[in-house]
C-alpha positions in Angstrom: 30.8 -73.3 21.9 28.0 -70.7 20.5 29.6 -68.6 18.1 28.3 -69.1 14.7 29.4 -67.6 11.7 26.8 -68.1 8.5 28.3 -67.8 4.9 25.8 -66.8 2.1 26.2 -67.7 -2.0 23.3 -66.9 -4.5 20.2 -64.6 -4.4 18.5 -62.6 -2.1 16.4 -65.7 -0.6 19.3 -67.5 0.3 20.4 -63.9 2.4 16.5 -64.0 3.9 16.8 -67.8 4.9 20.7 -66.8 6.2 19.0 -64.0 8.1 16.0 -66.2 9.4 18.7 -68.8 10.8 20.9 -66.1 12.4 17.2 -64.7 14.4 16.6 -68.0 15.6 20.1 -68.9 16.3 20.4 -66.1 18.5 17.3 -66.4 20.2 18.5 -70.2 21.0 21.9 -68.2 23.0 24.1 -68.7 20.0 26.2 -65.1 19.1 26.7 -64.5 15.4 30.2 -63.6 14.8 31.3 -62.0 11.1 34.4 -64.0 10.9 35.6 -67.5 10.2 38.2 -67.0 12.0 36.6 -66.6 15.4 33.5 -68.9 15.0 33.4 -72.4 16.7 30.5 -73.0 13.9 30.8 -72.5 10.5 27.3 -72.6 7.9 27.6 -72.5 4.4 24.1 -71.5 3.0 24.3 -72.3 -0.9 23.4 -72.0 -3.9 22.7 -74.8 -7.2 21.8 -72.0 -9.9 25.0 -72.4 -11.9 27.6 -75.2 -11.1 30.6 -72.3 -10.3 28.1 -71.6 -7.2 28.1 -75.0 -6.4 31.8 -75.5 -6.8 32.9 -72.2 -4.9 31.1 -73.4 -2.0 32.7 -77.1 -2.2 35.8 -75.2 -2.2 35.6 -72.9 0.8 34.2 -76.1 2.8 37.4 -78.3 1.6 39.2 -75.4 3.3 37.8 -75.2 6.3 37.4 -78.9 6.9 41.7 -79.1 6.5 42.2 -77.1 9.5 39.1 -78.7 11.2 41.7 -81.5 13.0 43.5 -77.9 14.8 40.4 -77.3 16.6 39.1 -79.8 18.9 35.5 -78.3 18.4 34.8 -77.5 15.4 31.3 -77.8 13.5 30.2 -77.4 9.9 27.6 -77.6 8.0 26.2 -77.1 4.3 22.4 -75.0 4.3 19.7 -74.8 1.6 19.9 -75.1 -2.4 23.5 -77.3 -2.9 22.4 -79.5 0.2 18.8 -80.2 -1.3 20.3 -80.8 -4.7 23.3 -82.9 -4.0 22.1 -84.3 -0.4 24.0 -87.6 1.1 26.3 -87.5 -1.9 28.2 -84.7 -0.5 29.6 -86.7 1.8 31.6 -88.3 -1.3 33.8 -85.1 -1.8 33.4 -83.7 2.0 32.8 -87.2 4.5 33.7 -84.7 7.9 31.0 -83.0 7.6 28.9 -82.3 10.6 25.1 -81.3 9.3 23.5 -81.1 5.7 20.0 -79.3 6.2 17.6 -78.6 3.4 15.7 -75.7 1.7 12.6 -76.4 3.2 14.3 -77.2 6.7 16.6 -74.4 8.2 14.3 -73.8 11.4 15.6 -77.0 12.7 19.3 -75.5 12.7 19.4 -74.7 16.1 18.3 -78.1 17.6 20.4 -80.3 15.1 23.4 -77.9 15.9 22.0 -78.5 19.6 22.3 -82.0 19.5 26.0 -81.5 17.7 27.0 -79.9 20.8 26.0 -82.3 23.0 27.7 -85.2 21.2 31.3 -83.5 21.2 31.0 -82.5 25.1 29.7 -86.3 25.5 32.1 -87.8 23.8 29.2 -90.5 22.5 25.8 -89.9 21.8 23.2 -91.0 19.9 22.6 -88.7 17.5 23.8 -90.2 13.9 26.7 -88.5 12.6 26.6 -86.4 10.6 22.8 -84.6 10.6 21.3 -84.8 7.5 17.6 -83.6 6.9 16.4 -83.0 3.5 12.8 -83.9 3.5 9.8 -82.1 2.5 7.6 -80.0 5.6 4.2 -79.0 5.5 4.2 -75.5 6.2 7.3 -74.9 6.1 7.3 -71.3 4.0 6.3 -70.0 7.7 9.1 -70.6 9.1 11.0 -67.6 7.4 9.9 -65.1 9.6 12.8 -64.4 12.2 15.0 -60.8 11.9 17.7 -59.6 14.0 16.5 -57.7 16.4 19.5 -55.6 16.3 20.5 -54.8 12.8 17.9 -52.0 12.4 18.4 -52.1 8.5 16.3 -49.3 6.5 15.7 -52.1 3.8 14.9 -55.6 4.9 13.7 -58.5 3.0 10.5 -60.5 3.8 9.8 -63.8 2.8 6.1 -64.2 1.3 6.1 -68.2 -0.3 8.6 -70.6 -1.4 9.0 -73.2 -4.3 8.3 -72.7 -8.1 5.8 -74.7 -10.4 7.0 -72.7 -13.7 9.7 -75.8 -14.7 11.7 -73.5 -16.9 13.9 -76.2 -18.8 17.4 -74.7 -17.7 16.0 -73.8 -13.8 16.7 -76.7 -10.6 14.7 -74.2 -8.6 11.4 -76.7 -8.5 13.7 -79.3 -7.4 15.7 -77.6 -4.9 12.3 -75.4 -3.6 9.7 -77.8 -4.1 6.5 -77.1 -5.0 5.1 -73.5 -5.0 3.6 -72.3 -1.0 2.2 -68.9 0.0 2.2 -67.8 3.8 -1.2 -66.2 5.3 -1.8 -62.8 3.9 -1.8 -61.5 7.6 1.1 -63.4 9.0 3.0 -61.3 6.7 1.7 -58.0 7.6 2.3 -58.5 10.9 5.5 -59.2 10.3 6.3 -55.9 8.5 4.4 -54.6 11.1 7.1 -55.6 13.7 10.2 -54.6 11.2 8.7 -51.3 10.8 8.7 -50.8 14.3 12.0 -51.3 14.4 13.2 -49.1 12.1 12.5 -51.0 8.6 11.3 -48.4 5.8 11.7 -50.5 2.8 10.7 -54.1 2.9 11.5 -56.2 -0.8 8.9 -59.3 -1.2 10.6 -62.1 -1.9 9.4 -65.8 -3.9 10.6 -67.6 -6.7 7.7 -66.3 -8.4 6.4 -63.7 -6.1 3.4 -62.7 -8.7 2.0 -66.1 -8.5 1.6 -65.3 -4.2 -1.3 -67.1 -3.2 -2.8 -68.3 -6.5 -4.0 -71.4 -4.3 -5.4 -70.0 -0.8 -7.1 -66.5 -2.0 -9.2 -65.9 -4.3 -8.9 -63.2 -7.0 -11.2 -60.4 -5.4 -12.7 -57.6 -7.4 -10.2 -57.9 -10.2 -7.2 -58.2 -8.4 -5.0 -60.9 -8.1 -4.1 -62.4 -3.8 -0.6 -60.7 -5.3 -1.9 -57.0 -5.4 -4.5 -57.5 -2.8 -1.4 -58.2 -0.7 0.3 -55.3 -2.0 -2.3 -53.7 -1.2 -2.5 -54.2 2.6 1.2 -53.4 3.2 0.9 -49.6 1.3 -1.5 -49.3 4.3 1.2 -49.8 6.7 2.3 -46.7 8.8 5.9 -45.8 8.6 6.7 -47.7 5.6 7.7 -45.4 2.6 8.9 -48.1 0.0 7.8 -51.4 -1.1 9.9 -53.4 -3.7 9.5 -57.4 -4.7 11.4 -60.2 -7.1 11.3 -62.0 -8.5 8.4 -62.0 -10.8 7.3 -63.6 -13.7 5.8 -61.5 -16.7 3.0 -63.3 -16.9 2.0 -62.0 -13.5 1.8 -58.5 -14.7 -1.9 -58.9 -15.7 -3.8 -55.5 -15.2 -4.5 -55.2 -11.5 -0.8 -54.8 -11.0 0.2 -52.5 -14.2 -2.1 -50.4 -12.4 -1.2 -50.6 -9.0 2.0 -49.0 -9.9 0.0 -45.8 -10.6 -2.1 -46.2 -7.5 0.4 -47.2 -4.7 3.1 -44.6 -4.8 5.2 -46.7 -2.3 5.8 -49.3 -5.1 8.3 -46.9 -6.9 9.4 -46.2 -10.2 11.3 -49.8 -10.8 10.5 -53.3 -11.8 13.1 -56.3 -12.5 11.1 -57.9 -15.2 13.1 -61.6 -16.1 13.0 -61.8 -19.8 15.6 -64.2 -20.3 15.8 -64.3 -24.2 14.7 -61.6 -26.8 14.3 -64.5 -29.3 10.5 -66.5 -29.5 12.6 -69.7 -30.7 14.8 -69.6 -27.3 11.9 -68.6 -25.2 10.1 -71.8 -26.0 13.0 -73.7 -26.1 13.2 -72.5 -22.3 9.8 -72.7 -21.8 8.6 -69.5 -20.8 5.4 -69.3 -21.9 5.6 -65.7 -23.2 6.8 -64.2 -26.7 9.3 -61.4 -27.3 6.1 -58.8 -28.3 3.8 -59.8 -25.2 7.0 -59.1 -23.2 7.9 -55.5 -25.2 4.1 -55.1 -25.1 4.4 -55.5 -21.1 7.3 -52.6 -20.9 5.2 -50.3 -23.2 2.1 -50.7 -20.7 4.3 -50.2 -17.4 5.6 -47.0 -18.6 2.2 -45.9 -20.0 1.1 -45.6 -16.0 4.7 -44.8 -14.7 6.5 -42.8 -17.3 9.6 -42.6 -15.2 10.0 -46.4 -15.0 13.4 -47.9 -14.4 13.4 -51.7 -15.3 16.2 -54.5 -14.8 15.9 -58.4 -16.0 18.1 -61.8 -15.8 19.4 -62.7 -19.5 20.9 -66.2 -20.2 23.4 -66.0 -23.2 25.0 -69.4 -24.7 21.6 -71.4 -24.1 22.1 -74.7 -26.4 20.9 -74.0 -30.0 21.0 -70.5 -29.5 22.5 -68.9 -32.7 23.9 -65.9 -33.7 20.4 -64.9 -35.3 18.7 -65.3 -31.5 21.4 -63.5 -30.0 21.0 -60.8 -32.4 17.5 -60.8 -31.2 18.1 -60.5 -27.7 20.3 -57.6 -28.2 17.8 -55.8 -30.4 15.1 -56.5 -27.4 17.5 -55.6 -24.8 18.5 -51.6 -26.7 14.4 -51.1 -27.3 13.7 -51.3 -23.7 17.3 -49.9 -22.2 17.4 -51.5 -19.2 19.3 -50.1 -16.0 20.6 -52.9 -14.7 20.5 -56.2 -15.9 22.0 -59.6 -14.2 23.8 -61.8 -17.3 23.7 -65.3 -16.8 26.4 -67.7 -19.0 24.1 -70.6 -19.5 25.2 -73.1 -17.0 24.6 -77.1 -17.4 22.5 -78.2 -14.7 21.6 -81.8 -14.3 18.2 -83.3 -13.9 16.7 -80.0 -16.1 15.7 -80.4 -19.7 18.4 -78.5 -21.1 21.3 -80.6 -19.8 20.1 -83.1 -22.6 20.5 -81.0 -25.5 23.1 -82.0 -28.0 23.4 -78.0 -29.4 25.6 -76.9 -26.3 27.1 -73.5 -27.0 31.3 -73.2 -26.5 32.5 -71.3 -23.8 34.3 -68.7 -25.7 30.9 -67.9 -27.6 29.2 -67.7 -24.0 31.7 -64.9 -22.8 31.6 -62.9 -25.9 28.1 -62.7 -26.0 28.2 -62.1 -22.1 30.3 -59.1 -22.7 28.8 -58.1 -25.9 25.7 -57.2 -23.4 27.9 -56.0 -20.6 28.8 -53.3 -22.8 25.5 -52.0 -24.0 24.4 -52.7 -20.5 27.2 -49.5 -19.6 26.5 -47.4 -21.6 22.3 -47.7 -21.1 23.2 -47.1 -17.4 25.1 -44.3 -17.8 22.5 -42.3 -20.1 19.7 -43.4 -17.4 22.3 -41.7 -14.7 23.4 -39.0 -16.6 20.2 -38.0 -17.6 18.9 -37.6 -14.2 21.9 -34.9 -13.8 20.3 -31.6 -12.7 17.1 -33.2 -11.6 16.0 -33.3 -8.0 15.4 -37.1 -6.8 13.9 -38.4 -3.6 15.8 -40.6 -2.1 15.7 -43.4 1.1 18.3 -43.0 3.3 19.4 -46.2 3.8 23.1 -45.7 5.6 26.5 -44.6 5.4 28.1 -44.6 2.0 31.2 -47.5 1.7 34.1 -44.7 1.4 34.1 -41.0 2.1 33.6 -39.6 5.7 30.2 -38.0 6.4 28.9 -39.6 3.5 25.3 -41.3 3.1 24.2 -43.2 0.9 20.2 -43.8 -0.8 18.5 -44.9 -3.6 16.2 -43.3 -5.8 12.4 -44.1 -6.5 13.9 -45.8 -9.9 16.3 -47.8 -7.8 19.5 -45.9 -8.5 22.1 -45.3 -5.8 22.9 -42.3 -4.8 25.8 -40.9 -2.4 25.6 -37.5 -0.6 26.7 -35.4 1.9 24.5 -35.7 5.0 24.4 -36.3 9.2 23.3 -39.8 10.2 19.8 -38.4 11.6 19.4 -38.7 8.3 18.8 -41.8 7.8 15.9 -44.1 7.3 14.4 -40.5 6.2 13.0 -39.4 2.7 14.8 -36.1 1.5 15.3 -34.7 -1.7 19.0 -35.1 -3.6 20.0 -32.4 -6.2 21.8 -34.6 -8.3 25.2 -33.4 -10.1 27.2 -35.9 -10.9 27.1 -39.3 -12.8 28.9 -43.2 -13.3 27.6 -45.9 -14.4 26.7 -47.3 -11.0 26.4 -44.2 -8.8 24.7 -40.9 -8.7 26.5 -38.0 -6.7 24.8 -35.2 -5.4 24.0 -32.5 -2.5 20.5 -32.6 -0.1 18.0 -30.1 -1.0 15.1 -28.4 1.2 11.9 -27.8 -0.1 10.3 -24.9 1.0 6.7 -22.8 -0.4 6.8 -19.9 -3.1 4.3 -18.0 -4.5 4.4 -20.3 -7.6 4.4 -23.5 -5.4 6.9 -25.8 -3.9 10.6 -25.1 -4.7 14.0 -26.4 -3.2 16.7 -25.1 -2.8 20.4 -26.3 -1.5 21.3 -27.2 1.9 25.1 -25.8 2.3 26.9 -28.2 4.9 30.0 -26.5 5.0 
């Protein structure tokens, strides 16, 4: 009874953590399977950023609990944000069960799903049914360090601190994440040390606020934040061509990092900068100690060093008291910048946060007009961005084959675009130049390209693979 199959909702920690429970799940004997339908263990790793997370996950557990009673071993259990938020009270809705484990203790998966095992075989055991473990753990931001030895991805994630102290007033984060915790500066660049060995070439830094990295345990050396100084160690890494991170916090683009995107080249062309609101009266009310002009003032700077900067951001639309004068405002912000890509939240009512006690709630229908209102101008940015890059000649990461088309491969740009192509698999993990020729909205199409010296310089020219 070892095959386990993990489910994932939410963002791209929750997909770190998954992956951190798979590595030490398989180095405990257990096989990750990518089905349901085969598993004898099912893990649903959650998510409590909007309630329709929370609810889809309730959902797909009812399911699999009603066909628990056809399998006389069956375990399942609910992982990280939903567990910590909701804890012993899921058992109301969902009293079978078998393990609730939270944020801050997925490394003790293995011997709680251990000591689940050993009470089916026994028939009676000791161990107090279900599991549930939801306390805080010292240390426990370095225990996200485990990979699958055997996925070999071109991009992986790495996990540099955990918790928030920010206390925006429509986030659970803090209380899901606890408290803000960076992991030693080295640990980590051992770690993408290892990856990189294995075939990693792009790693994205991942924290709740991954500027504010080790604001307690370094200090800020020669003008530069623990943040950049760490930045600065992994651009030093042989083998590594890209380095990414999220989510930040705009106030943690003070100088040191503005500039380190004109000094470390591996950093990119691309930053996903949260803004939120384009309105100073819905900023405060969120708390997000920043105003609409330090924010546009921010932009102006990034692109001052990196002139080719792509930039992407979270909006909320429908936050309570926000009228049609502060939505105007956020669309106004959100053209002057023309973001790329953009994720658009409908404000979502979260208890225990300050703005579940606000009287001004926004309706529904006001939420999804102003939701696709954005969508829209969101399109049509991202297809100028794309179409403006037809013709051009874009280095791209080879990160694997493309989802349809045979002998396709698929990259992204240094702006963060995707980009399918024509191309052998040697190719990838490699850095090669795309002639671009085609544009959507989401996708760039174009042909490989060889550069090769002239009298005048470096050219390219096109690689025919017919």
């Amino acid at each position: 009874m070892n095959r386990v199959y993990i489910k994932t909702y939410g963002c791209q920690m929750n997909e770190r953590d998954s992956e951190a429970v798979a590595g030490m799940l398989n180095e405990r004997g257990y096989v990750i399977v990518n089905s349901e339908e085969i598993a004898d263990i099912v893990l649903l790793n959650t998510c409590s950023i909007r309630d329709q997370s929370e609810q889809k996950a309730i959902g797909k557990a009812g399911q699999l609990l009603k066909h628990k009673g056809n399998k006389s071993q069956f375990l399942l259990g609910i992982l990280g944000c939903m567990a910590q938020n909701r804890g012993q009270a899921l058992l109301d809705s969902l009293p079978d069960l078998d393990l609730i484990v939270g944020t801050q203790k997925f490394h003790h998966t293995p011997d709680h799903l251990d000591a689940l095992i050993s009470s089916l075989d026994q028939k009676v055991s000791d161990v107090p049914l279900p599991i549930v473990d939801l306390d805080e753990e010292p240390d426990s931001q370095n225990t996200i360090r485990h990979h699958d030895p055997t996925n070999g991805r071109v991009s992986t994630f790495v996990s540099i601190m955990q918790g928030c102290d920010m206390n925006c007033s429509f986030c659970i984060v803090p209380k899901t994440r606890g408290a803000e915790r960076s992991r030693p500066m080295e640990q980590i660049v051992d770690e993408i040390h290892s990856i990189v060995d294995n075939g990693t070439r792009e790693v994205t830094l991942l924290g709740q606020i991954v500027t504010s990295y080790g604001k307690r345990e370094y200090p800020t050396l020669r003008g530069k934040t623990p943040f950049v100084q760490l930045l600065e160690k992994i651009h030093e890494i042989q083998g590594l061509h890209r380095i990414r991170f999220t989510s930040p916090h705009p106030l943690g683009f003070r100088k040191d990092l503005i500039t380190a995107f004109h000094e470390m080249p591996k950093l990119g062309e691309y930053a996903h900068l949260p803004v939120q609101s384009g309105s100073n009266q819905m900023l405060k009310a969120m708390n997000r100690p920043y105003s609409r002009e330090r924010y546009l003032k921010l932009i102006d700077s990034l692109r001052a060093v990196s002139p080719n900067m792509h930039f992407s951001t979270d909006i909320i639309v429908g936050f309570p008291g926000e009228t049609e004068d502060d939505f105007r405002q956020t669309k106004s912000l959100f053209k002057r910048v023309g973001f790329d890509m953009a994720f658009i939240f409908k404000y979502s009512e979260r208890t225990g946060t300050m703005a579940a006690e606000k009287s001004d709630q926004v309706s529904r229908e006001i939420k999804d007009s102003r939701n696709q209102e954005l969508l829209r101008i969101l399109e049509g940015h991202s297809l100028q961005r794309n179409r403006s890059l037809v013709g051009s000649i874009q280095e791209i990461l080879v990160e694997g084959p493309a989802r349809k088309g045979e002998g396709m491969l698929m990259g992204r740009t240094r702006g963060y675009r995707k980009v399918v192509f024509p191309g052998p698999p040697s190719m990838i993990g490699e850095l090669i130049n795309i002639h671009i020729k085609e544009a959507t909205v989401t996708v760039l199409k174009g042909v490989p390209a060889v550069s090769h010296s002239t009298a005048q310089g470096t050219a390219s020219t096109l690689v025919n693979l017919t």
